[in-house]
C-alpha positions as CSV (number, residue, x, y, z in Angstrom):
1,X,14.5,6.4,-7.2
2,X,13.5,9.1,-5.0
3,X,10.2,10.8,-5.2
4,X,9.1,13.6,-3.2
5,X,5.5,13.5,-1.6
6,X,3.8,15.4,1.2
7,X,2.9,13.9,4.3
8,X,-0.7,13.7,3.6
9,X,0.0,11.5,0.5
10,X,2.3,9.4,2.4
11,X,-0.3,8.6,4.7
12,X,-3.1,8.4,2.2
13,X,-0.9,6.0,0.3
14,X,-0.2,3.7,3.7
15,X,-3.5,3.7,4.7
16,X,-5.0,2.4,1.4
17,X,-2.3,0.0,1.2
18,X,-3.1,-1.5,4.5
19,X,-6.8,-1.5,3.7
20,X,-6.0,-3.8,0.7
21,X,-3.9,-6.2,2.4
22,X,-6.6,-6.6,4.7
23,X,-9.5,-7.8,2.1
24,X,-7.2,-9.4,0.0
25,X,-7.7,-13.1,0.6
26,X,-5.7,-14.5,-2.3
27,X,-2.0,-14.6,-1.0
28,X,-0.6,-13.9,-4.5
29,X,-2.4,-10.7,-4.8
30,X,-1.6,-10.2,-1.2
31,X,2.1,-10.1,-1.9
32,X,1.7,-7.4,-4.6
33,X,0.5,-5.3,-2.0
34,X,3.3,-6.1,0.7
35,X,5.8,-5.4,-2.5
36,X,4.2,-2.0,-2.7
């Protein structure tokens, strides 16, 4: 699926995601947020 976004929310969405993976100590959880 492709789904249009602007730049801003691409790097809003990056950000956040790499924020997560970085206080997420459990690795199951930790994987959900690679996936995404």
């Amino acid at each position: 699926m492709l789904i249009e976004i602007s730049n801003g929310e691409l790097v809003d969405k990056v950000s956040i995601l790499e924020i997560k993976n970085k206080k997420i100590a459990q690795k199951e959880k930790r994987k959900n947020v690679e996936k995404e």
